[in-house]
Backbone bond lengths (Angstrom), bond angles and torsions (degrees), N, CA, C in turn:
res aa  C-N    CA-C-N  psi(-1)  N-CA   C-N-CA  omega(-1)  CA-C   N-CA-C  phi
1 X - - - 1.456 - - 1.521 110.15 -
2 X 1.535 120.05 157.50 1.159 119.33 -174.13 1.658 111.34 -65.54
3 X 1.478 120.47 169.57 1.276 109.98 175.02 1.584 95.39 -76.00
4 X 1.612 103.90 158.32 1.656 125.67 178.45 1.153 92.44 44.43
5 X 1.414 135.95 66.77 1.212 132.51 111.07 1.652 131.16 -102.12
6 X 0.974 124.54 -158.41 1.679 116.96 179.09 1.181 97.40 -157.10
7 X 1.443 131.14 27.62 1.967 122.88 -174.17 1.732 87.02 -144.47
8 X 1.221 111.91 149.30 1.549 128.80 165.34 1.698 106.25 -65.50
9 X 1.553 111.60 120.09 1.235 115.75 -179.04 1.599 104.84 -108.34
10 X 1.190 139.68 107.83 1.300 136.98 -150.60 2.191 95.11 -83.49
11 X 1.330 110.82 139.39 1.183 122.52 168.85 1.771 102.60 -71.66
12 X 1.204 102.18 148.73 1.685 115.82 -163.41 1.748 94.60 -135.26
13 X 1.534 125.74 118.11 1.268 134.99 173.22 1.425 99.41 -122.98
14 X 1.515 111.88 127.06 1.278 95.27 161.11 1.628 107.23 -124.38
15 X 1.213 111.85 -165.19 1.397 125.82 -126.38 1.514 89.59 -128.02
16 X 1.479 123.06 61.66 1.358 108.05 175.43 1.869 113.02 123.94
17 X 1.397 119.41 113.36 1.038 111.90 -161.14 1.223 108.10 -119.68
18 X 1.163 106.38 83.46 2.012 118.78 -174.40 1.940 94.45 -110.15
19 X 1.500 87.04 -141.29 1.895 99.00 -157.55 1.729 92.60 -64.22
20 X 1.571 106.49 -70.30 1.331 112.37 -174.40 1.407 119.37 -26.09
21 X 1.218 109.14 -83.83 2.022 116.45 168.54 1.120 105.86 -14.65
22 X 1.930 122.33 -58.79 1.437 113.94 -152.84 1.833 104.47 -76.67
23 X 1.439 93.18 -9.76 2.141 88.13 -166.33 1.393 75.38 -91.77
24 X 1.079 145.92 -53.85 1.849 141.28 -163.07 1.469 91.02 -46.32
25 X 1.133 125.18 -81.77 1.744 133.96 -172.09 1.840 96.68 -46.78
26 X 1.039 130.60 -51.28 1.202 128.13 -164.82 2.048 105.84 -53.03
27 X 1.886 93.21 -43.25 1.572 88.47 -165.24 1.556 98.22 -93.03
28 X 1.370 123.74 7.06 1.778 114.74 164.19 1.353 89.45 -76.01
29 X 1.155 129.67 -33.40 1.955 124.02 -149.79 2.047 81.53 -68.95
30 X 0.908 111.77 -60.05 1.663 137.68 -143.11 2.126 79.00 -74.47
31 X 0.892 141.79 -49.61 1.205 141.73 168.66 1.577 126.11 -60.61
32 X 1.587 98.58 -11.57 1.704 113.38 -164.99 1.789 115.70 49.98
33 X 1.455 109.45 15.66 1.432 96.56 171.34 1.457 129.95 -39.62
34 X 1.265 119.30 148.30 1.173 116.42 157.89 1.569 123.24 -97.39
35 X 1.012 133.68 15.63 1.501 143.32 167.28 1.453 108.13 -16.96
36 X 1.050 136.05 154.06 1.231 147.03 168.78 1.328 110.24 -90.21
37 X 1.876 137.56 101.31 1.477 111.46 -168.68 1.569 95.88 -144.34
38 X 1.488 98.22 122.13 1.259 118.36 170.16 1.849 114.55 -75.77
39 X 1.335 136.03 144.28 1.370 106.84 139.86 1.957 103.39 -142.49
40 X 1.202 91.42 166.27 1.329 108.15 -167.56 1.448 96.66 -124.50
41 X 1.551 108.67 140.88 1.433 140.78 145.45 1.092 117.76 -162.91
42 X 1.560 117.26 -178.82 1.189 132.44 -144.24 1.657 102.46 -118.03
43 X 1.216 99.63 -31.98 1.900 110.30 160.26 1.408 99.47 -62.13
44 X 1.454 113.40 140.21 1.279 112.51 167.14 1.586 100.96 -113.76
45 X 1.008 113.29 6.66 1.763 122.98 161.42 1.346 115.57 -52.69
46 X 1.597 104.30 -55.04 1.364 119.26 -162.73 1.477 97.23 -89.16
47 X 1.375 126.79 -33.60 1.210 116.81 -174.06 2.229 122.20 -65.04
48 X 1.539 78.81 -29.80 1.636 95.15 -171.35 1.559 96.16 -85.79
49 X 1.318 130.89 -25.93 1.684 129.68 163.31 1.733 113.74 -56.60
50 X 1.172 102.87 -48.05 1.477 108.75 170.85 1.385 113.41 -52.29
51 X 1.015 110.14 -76.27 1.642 112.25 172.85 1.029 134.09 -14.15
52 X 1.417 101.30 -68.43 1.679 142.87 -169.27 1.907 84.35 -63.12
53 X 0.851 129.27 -45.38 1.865 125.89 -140.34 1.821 76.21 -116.14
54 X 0.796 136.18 -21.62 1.861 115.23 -154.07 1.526 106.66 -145.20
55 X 1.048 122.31 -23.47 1.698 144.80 132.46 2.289 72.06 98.98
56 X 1.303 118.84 41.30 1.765 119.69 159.21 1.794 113.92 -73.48
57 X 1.488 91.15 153.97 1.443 94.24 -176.54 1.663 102.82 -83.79
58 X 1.138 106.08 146.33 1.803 107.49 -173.62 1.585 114.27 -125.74
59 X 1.327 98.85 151.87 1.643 94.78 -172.35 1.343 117.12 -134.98
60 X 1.309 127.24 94.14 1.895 105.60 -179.28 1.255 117.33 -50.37
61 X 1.326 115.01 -55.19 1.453 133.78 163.56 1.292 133.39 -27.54
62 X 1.624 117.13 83.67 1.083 141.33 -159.90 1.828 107.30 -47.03
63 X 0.949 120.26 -52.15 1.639 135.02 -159.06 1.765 83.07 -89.07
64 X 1.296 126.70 -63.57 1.430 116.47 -150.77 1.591 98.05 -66.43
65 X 1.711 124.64 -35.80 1.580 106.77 154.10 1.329 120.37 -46.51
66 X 0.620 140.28 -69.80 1.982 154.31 -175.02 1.950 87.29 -40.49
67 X 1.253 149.19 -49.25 0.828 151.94 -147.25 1.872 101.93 -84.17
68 X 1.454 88.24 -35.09 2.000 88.01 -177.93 1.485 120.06 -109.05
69 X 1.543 94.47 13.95 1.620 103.06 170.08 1.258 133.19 -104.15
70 X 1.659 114.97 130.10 1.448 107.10 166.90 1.529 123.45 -103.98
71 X 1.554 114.96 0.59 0.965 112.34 138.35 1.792 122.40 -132.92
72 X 1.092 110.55 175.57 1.701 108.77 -165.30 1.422 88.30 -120.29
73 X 1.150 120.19 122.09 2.035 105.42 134.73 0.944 117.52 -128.38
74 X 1.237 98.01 171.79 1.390 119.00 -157.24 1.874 115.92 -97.05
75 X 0.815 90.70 105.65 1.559 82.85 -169.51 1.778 126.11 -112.63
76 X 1.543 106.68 14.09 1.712 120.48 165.00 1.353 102.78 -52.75
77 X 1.613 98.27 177.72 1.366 125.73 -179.79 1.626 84.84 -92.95
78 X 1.485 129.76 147.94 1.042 156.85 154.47 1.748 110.62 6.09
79 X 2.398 87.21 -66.84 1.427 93.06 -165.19 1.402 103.53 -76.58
80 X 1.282 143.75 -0.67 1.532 141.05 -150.12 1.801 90.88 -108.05
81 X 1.020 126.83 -30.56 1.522 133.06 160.43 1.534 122.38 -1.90
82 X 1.024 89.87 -73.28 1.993 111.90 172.18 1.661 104.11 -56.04
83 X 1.389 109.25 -77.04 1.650 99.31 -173.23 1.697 126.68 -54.20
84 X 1.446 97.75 -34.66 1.701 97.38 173.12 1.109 110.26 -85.04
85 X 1.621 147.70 -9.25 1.414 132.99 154.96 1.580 121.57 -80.04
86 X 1.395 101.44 -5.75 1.794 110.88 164.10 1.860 102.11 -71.51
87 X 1.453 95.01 -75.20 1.524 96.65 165.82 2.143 117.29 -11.81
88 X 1.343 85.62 -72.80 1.521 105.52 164.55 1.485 129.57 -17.65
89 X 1.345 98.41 -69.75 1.514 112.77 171.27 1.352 142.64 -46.37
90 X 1.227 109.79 -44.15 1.475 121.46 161.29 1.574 127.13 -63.63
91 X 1.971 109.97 -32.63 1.614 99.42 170.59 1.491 98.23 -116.03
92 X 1.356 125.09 51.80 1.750 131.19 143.20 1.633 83.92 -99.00
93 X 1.536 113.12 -56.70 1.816 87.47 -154.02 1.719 119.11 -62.39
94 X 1.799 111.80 -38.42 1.265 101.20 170.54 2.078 116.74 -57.88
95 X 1.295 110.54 -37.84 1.755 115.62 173.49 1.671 109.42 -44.95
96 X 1.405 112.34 -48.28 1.584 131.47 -171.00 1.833 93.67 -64.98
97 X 1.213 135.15 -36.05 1.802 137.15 -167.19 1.345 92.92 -64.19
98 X 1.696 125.46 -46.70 1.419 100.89 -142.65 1.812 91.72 -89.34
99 X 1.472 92.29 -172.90 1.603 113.06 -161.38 1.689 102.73 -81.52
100 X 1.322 96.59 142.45 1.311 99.26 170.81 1.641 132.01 65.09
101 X 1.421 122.91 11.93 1.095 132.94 -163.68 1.569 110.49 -108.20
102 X 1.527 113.54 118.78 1.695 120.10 -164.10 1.584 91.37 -81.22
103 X 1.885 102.09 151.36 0.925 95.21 -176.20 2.060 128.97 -72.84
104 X 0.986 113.94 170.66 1.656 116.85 -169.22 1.525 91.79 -77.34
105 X 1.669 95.30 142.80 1.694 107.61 159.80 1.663 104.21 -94.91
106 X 1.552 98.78 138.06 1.397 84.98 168.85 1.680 101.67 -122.21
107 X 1.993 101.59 153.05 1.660 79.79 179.82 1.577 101.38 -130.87
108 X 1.402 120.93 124.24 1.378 128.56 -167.77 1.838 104.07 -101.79
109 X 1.835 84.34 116.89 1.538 88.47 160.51 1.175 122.98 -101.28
110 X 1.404 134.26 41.44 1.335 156.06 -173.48 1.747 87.26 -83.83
111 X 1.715 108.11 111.98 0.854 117.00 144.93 1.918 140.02 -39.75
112 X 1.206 113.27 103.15 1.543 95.52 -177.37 1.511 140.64 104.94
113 X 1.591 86.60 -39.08 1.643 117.65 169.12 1.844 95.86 -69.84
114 X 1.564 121.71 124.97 1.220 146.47 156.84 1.517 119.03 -71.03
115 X 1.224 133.58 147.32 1.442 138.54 -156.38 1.281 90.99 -84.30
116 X 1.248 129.30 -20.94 1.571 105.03 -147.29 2.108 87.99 -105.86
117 X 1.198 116.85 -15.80 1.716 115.24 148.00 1.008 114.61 -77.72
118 X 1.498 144.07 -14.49 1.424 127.96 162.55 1.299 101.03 -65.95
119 X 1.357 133.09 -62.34 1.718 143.72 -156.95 1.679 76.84 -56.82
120 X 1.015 127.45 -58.61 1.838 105.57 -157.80 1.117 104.38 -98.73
121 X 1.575 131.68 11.90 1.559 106.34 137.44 1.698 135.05 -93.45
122 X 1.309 98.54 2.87 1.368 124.68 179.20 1.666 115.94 -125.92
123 X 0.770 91.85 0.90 2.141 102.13 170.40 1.244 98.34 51.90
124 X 1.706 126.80 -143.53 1.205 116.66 -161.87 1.561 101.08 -113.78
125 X 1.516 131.41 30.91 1.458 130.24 -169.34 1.640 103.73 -85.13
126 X 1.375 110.52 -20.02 1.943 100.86 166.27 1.532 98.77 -115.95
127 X 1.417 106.87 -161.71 1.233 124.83 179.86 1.887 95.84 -141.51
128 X 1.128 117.47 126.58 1.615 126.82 -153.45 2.128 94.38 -101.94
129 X 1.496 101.20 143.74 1.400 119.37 145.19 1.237 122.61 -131.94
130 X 0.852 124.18 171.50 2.042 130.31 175.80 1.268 114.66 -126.74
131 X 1.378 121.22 122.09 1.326 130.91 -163.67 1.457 107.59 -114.34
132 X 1.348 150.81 158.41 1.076 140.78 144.13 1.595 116.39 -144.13
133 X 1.073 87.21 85.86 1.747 120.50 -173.21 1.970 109.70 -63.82
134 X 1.258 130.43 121.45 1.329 144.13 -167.05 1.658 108.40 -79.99
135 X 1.365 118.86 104.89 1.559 108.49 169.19 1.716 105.83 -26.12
136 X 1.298 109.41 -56.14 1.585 94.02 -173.72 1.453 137.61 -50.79
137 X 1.737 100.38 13.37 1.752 110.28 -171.64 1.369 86.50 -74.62
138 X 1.386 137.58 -58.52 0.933 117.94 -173.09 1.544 155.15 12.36
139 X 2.349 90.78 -55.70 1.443 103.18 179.61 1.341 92.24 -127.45
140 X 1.501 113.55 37.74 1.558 114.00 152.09 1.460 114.87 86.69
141 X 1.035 117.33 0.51 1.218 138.24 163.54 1.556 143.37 -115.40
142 X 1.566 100.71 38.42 1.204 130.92 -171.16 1.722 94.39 -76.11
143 X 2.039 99.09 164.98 1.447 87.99 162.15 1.749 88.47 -149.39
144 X 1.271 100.13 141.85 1.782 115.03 -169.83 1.497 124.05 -120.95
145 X 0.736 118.90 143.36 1.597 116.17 -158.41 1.551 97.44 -131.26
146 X 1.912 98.27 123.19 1.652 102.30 -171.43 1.764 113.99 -103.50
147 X 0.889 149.24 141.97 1.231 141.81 115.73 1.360 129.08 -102.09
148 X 1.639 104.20 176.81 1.355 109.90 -154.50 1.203 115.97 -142.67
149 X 1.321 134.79 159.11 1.294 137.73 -178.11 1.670 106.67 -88.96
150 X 0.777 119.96 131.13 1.479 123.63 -178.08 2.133 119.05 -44.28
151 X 1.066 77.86 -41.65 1.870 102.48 -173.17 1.998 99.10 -84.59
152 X 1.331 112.50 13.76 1.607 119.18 -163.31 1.647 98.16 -108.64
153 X 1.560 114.59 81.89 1.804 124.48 -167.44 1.534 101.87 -48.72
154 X 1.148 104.32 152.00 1.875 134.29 -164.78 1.594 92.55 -59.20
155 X 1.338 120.64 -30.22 1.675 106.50 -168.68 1.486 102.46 -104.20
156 X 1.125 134.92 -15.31 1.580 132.90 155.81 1.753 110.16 -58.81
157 X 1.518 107.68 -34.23 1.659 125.71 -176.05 1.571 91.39 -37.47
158 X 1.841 89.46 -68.87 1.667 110.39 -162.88 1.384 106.86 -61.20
159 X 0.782 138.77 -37.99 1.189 136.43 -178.67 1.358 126.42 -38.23
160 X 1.521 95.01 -72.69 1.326 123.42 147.59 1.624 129.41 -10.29
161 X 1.223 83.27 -71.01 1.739 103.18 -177.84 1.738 108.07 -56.93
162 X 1.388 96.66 -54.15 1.629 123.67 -177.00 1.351 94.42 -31.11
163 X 1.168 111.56 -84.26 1.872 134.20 164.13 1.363 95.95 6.50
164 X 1.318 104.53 -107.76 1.794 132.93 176.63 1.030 120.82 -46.55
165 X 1.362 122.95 4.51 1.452 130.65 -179.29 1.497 92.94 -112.73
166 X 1.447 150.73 9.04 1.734 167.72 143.23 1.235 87.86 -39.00
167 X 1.729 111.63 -60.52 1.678 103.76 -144.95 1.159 122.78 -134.25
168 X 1.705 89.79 40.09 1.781 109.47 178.63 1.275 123.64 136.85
169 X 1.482 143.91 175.50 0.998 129.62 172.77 1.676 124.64 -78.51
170 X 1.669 96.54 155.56 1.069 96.18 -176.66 1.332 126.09 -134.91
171 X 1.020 131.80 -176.66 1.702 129.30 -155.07 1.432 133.91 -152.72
172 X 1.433 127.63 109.87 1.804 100.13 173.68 1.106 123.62 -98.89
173 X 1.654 111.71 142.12 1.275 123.87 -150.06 1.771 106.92 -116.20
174 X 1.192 132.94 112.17 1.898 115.73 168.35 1.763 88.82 -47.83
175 X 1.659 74.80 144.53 1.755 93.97 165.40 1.710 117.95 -63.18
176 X 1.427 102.59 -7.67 1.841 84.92 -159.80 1.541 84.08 -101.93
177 X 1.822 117.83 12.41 1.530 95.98 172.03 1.710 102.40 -107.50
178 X 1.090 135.54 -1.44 1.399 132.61 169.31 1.280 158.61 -11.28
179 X 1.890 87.14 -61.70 1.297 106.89 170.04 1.683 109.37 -84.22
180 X 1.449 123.13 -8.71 1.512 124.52 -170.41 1.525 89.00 -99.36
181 X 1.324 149.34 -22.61 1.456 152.53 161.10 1.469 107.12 -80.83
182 X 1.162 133.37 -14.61 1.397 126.33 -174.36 1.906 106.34 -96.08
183 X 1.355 96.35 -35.27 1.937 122.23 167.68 1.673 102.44 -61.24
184 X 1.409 100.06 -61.82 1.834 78.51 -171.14 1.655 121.73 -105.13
185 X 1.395 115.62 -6.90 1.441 99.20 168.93 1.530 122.26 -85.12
186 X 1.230 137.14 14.40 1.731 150.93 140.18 1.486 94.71 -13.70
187 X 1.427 96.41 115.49 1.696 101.06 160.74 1.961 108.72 -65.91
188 X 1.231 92.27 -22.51 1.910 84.55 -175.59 1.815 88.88 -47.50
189 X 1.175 114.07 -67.98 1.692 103.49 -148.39 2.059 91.36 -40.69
190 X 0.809 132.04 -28.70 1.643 110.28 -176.00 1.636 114.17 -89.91
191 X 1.480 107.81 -8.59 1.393 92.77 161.08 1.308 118.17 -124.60
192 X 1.305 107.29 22.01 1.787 114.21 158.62 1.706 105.59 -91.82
193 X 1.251 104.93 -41.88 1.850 104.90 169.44 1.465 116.75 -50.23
194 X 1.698 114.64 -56.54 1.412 144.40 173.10 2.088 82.40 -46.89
195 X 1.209 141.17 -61.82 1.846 118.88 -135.81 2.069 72.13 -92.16
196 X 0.736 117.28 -33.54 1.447 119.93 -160.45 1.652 104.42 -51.68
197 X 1.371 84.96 -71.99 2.024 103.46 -176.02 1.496 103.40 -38.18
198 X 1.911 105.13 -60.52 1.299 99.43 -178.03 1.901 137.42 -44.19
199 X 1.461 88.97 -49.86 1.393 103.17 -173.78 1.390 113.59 -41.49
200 X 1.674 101.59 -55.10 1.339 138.97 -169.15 2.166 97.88 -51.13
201 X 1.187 107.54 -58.59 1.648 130.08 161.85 1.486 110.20 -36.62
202 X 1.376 117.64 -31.27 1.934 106.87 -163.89 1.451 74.18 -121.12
203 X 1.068 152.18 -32.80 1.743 122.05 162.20 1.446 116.22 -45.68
204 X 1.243 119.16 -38.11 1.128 101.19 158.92 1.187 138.05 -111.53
205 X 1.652 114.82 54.38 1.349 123.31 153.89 1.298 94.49 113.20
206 X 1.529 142.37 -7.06 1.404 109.18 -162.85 1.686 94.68 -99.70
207 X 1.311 123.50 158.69 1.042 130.60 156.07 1.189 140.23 -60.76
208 X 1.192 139.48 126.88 1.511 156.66 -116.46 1.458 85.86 -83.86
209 X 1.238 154.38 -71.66 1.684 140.55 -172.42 1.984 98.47 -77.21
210 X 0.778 126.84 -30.54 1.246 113.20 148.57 1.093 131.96 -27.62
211 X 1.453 112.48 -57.12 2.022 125.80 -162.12 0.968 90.53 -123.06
212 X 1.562 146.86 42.43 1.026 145.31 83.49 1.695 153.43 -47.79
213 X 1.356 81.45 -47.28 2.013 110.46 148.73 1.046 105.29 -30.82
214 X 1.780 100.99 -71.35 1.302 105.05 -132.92 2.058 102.24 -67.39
215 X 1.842 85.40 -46.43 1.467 95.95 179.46 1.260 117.08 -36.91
216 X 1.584 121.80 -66.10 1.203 119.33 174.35 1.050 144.01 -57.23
217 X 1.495 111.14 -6.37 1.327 111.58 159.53 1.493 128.45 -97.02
218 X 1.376 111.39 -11.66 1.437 126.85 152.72 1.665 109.85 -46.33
219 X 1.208 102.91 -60.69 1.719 109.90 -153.12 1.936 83.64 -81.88
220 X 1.424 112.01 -88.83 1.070 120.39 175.70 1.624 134.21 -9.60
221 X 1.076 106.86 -65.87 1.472 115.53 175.30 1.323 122.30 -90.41
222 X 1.222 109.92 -17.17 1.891 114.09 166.43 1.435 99.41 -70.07
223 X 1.243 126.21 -41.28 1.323 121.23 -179.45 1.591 130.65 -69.46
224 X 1.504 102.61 -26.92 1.452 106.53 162.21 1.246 115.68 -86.38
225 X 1.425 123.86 8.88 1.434 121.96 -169.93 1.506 100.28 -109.25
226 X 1.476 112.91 -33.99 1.477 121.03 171.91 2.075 107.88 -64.07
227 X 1.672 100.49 -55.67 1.409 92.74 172.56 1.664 126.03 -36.83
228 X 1.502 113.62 -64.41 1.336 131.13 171.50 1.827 126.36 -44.13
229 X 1.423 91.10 -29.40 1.429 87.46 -173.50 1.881 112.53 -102.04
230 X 1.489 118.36 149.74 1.603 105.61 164.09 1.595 114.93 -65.84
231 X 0.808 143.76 -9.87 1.838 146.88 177.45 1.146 106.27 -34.20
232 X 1.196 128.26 144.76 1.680 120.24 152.79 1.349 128.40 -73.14
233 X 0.823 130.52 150.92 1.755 117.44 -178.65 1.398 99.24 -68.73
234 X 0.919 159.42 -43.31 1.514 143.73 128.79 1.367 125.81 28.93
235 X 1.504 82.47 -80.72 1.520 95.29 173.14 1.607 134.38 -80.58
236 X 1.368 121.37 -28.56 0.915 135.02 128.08 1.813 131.11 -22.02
237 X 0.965 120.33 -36.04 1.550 134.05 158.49 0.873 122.15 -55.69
238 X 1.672 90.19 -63.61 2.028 99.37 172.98 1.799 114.25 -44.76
239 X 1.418 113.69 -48.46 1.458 107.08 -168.48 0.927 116.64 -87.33
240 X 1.991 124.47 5.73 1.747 91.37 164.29 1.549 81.16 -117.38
241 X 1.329 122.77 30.08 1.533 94.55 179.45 1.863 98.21 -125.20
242 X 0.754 118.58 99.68 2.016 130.58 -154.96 2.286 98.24 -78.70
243 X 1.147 103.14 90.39 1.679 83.99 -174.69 1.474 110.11 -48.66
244 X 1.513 80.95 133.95 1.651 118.44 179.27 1.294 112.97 76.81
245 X 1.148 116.78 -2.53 1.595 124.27 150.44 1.606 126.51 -42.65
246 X 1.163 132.66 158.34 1.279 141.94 -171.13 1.708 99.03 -68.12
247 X 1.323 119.61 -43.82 1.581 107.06 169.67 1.109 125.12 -69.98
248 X 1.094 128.90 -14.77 1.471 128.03 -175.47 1.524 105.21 -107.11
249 X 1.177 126.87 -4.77 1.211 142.72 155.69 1.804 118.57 -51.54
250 X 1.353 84.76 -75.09 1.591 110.29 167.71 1.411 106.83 -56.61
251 X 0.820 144.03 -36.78 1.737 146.50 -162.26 1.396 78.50 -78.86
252 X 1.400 126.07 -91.18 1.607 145.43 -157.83 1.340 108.74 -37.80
253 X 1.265 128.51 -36.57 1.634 132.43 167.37 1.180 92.77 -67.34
254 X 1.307 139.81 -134.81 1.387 146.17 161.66 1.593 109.60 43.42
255 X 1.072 137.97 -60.35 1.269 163.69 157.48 1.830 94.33 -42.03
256 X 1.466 115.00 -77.45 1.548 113.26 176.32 1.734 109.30 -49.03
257 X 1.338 113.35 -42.94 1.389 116.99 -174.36 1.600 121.35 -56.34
258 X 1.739 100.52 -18.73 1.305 128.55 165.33 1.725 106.58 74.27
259 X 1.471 80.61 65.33 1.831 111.13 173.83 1.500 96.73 -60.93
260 X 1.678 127.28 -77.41 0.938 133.65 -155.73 1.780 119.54 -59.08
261 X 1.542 93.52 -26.15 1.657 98.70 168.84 1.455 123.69 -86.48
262 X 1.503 117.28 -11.44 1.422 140.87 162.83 1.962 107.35 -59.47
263 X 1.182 99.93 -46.89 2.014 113.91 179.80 1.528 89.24 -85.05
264 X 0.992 139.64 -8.27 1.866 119.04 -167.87 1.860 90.29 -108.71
265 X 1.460 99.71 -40.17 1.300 85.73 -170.53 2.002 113.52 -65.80
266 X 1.537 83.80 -34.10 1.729 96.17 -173.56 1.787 110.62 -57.29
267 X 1.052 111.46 -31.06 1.329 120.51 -175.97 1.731 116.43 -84.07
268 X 1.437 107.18 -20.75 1.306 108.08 164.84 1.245 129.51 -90.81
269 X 1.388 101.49 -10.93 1.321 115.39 168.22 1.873 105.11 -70.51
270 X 1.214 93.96 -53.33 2.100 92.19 -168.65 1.482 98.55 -58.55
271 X 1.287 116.28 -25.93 1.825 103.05 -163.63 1.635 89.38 -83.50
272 X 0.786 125.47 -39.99 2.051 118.09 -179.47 1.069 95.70 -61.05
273 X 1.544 143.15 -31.03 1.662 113.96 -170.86 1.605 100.88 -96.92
274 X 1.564 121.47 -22.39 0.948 127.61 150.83 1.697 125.90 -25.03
275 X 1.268 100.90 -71.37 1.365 115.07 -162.97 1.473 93.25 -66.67
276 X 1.783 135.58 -44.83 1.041 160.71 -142.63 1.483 89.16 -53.08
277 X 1.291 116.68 -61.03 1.468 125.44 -164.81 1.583 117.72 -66.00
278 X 1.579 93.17 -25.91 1.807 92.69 149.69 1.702 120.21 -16.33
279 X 0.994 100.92 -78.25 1.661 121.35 -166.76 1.296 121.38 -94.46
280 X 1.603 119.06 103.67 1.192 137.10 -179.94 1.469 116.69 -14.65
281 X 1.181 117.47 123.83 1.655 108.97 171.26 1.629 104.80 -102.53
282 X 0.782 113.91 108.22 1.769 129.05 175.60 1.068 104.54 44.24
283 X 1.443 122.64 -162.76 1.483 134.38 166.37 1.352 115.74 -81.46
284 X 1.383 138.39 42.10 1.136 127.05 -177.80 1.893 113.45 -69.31
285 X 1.209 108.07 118.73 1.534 109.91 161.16 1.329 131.95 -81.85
286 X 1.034 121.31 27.56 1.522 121.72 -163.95 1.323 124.85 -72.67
287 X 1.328 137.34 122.79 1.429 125.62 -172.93 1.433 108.46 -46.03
288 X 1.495 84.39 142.52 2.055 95.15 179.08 1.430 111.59 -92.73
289 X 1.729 114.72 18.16 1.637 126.71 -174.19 1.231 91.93 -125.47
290 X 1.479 135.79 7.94 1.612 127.27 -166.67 1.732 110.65 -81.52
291 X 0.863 139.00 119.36 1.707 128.04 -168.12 1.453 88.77 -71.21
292 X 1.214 118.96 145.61 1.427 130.98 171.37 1.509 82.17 -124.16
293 X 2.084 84.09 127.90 1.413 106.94 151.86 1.740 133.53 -20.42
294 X 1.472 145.48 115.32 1.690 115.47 165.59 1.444 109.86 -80.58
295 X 1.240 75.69 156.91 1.728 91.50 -162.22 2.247 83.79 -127.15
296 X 1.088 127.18 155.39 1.281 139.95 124.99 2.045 92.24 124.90
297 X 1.403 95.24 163.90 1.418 95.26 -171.43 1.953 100.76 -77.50
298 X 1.416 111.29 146.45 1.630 121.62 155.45 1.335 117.60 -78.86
299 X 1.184 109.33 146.20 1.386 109.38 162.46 1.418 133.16 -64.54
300 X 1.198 143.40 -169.97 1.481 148.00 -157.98 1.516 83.62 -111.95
301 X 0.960 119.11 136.98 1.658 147.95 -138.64 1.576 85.85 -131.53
302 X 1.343 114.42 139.95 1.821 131.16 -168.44 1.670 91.85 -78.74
303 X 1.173 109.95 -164.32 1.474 130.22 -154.71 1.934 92.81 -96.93
């Protein structure tokens, strides 16, 4: 436990130090937690960036992490899952020999992956939750969505929550709603709306931090204005959108242009690659620290 406290503060290692880890560590920094947080990889790139930026204790050393954790997460890309819980296996079973040792929580932010393929790629040496933690924890205003393994006791629950409740709100979710919460709360949809509006804005003439403004205060501040207020978004529509007014104009095209089937289709798309990861793709062993190439176009980047 931390010094001058009087409650058990559980040590937190996770399993891999890519984007996620660094916004998780970023919104304890931004919270001043004192958490106890290990992380481990196998890059010592990423490990000495951590450091350097978040001043965390770091570990290449697969087992001697596993050794100072009371909880684990999991923090790979989806497909790296399989090979680093093989890794896994061998220092749970020597950890599982000695005396007296409760079993490990582990908490996987593996998009997609279902508890009941974690339990059978990891047998019964942890006890599993599912996290899905918001790049935006970062500035403390993340929002994370928990599930749980049934056999996962009420004060590990809290714990848990405690954690993810540092760097934003948090939530419990049934597993079979996940992948449809993991599809639409993506900060991309607000800054793919945000590059969209804009672009759309300097076609017609406005200037690039201009039609940015403007965008962002469309998307942005209507949304804190909807949070803040009792109105329905309903009603709220009605008053900045005046029938036969220039907003409701613009809405009603957009709408014909078949906006809303553009977001239905986009969202069925993330839950199929979502779900996708369900089901093992071969035996791939590939390090879950390997930088994979980027591949795909970015968007148009603000002013």
């Amino acid at each position: 436990m931390p010094p001058g406290t009087g409650q058990f503060v559980p040590t937190i290692v996770f399993l891999g130090g890519g984007r996620i880890t660094s916004a998780i560590v970023a919104g304890l920094r931004v919270a001043r937690s004192r958490q106890p947080v290990v992380v481990h990889d196998r890059n010592l790139s990423k490990l000495k960036r951590l450091h350097r930026q978040y001043d965390v204790v770091v570990e290449p050393n697969l087992e001697q992490a596993v050794r100072q954790a009371d909880f684990l997460i999991v923090a790979v890309r989806p497909d790296s899952v399989p090979a680093l819980l093989e890794r896994l296996r061998g220092t749970l079973a020597t950890r599982s020999q000695e005396k007296n040792v409760a079993p490990l929580i582990a908490i996987s932010l593996a998009a997609g992956i279902p508890l009941a393929r974690l339990r059978q790629m990891l047998n019964s040496q942890v006890l599993w939750a599912r996290a899905m933690p918001s790049p935006i924890c970062k500035n403390g205003t993340g929002l994370t969505a928990l599930a749980w393994e049934r056999e996962l006791p009420r004060q590990q629950r809290h714990q848990v929550r405690s954690f993810f409740s540092q760097i934003g709100s948090v939530l419990d979710l049934p597993e079979i709603k996940f992948d449809a919460f993991t599809v639409t709360y993506s900060s991309s949809h607000g800054y793919h709306a945000l590059a969209t509006l804009a672009d759309a804005a300097e076609q017609l003439g406005l200037d690039r931090k201009t039609a940015y403004m403007a965008a962002s205060h469309a998307l942005a501040d209507g949304i804190v204005a909807w949070r803040s207020q009792k109105d329905s978004l309903d009603i709220l529509l009605e008053e900045a959108a005046t029938p036969g007014g220039i907003a409701e104009t613009a809405m009603a095209a957009m709408n014909r242009s078949g906006y809303a089937k553009a977001v239905q289709t986009g969202l069925r798309a993330g839950l199929a690659a979502a779900r996708a990861n369900a089901t093992p793709r071969g035996s791939s062993r590939r390090s879950p620290v390997t930088p994979k190439k980027k591949t795909g176009k970015r968007l148009r980047g603000a002013p």
